[in-house]
C-alpha positions in Angstrom: -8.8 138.0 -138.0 -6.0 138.0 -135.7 -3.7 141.4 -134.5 -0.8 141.1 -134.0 1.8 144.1 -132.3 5.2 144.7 -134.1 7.7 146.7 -131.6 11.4 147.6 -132.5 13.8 147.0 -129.1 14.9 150.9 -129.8 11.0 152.1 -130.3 8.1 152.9 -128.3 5.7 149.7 -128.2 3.1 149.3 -131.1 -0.3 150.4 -129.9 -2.8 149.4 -132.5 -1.3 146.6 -134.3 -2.2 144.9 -137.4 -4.8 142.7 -138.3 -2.6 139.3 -140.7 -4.2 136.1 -141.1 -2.2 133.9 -138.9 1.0 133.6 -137.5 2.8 132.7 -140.8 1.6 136.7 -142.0 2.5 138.1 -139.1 6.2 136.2 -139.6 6.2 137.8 -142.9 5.4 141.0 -141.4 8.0 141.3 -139.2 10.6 140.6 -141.6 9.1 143.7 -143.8 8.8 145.6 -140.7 12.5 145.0 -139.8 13.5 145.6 -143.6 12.0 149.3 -143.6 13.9 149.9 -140.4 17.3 149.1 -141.4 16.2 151.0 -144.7 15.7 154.1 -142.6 18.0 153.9 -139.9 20.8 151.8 -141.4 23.2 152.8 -138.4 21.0 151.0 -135.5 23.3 147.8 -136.3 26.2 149.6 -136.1 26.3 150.7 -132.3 26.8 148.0 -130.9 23.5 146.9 -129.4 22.0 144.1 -130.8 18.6 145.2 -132.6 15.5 142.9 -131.9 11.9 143.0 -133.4 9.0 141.5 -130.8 6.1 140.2 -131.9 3.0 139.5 -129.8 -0.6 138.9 -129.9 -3.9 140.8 -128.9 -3.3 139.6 -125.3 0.2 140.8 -125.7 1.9 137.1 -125.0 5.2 137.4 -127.1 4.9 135.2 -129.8 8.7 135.3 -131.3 11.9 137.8 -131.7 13.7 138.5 -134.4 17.7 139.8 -133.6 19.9 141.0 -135.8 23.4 142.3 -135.0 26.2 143.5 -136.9 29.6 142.3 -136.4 32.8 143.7 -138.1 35.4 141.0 -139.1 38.9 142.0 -138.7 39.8 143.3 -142.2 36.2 145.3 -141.4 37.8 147.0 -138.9 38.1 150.8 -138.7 36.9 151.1 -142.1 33.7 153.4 -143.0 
């Protein structure tokens, strides 16, 4: 089976990966991955640096990104 490494932008790199399926998993993954973060860390949209999940294989080729930034709209604005 396939590994595949899961690294936040703001995080050290993922060292022993996790073995999915195929690339569709590993999609799925990363989505779940990205979900606990902002579940943890909510405020990592909020500084604003876009936030980016990397995905790449055993021989560490990048295989996709996810980003995800948060942008205030002006009503939004100065609000908590």
């Amino acid at each position: 089976m396939p590994r595949y490494f899961f690294s936040a932008s703001d995080a050290d790199g993922d060292e022993t990966g996790t073995e999915l399926r195929d690339h569709a998993a590993a999609r799925h993954f990363a989505i779940q991955f990205a979900g606990e973060i902002m579940n943890d860390q909510p405020d990592v949209l909020w500084d604003g640096r876009e936030f980016s999940i990397f995905v790449t294989d055993e021989l560490r080729r990048l295989l996709f990104t996810i980003k995800m930034v948060a942008v205030n709209a002006p009503a939004g604005e100065g609000t908590e």
